[in-house]
N, C-alpha and C positions, 0 to 999 in steps of 0.2 A: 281065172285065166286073164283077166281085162287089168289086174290089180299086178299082173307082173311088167307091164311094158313100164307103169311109173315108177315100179320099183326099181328096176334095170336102167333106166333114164337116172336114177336119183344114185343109183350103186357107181356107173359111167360117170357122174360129173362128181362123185365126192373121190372117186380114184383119181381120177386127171386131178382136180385141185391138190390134194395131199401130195401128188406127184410134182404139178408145177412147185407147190409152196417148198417143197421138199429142196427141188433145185432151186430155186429164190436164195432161200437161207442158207445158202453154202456159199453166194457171189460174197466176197471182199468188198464189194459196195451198195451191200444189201440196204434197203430200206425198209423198216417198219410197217410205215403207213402204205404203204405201197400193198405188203403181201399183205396187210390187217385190212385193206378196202378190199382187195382179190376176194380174200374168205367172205367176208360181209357177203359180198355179192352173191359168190358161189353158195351162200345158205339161203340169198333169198329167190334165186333160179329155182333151189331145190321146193324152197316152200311155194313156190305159183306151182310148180309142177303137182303138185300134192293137193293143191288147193283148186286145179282146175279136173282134176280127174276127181274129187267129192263134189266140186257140183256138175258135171257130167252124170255120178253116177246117181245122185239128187234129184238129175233134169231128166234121166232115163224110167227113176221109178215112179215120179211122176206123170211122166207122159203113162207108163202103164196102170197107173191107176184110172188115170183118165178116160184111157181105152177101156179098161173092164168096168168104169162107172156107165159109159155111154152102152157098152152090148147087154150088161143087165136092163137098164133102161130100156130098149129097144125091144130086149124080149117081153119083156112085162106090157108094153104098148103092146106087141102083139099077141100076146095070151090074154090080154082085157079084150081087144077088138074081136076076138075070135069068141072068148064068151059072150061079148055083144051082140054078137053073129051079124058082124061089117065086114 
């Protein structure tokens, strides 16, 4: 579910650019470098967007290891204190 909002962000910006570059290359006073900086761009918007939703999902499994390191942790402290009988 969480792997569709980037892909819908990334499917919206490659329609709209194909569509700008689409109208670009039809002006009589089109320029190259112009719609060839637009694409650049428009591929590396798409790659941050791709690239911050892997380490979201990076920074999420790790926070959940974290957590299920520290509640293992906590219970073994208190199944030793209780065989200790503290």
């Amino acid at each position: 579910m969480r792997k569709i909002i980037p892909l819908a962000f990334g499917i919206i910006i490659v329609l709209s650019a194909v569509y700008i570059v689409k109208l670009s290359s039809g002006k009589p006073d089109k320029d190259i470098l112009e719609i060839g900086t637009f694409v650049v761009l428009t591929l590396t918007l798409i790659v941050l967007v791709f690239y911050a939703y892997n380490t979201n999902l990076l920074a999420s499994i790790g926070q959940l290891r974290w957590e299920s390191y520290l509640i293992c942790q906590f219970w073994w402290l208190q199944a030793l204190l209780i065989v200790q009988g503290h």
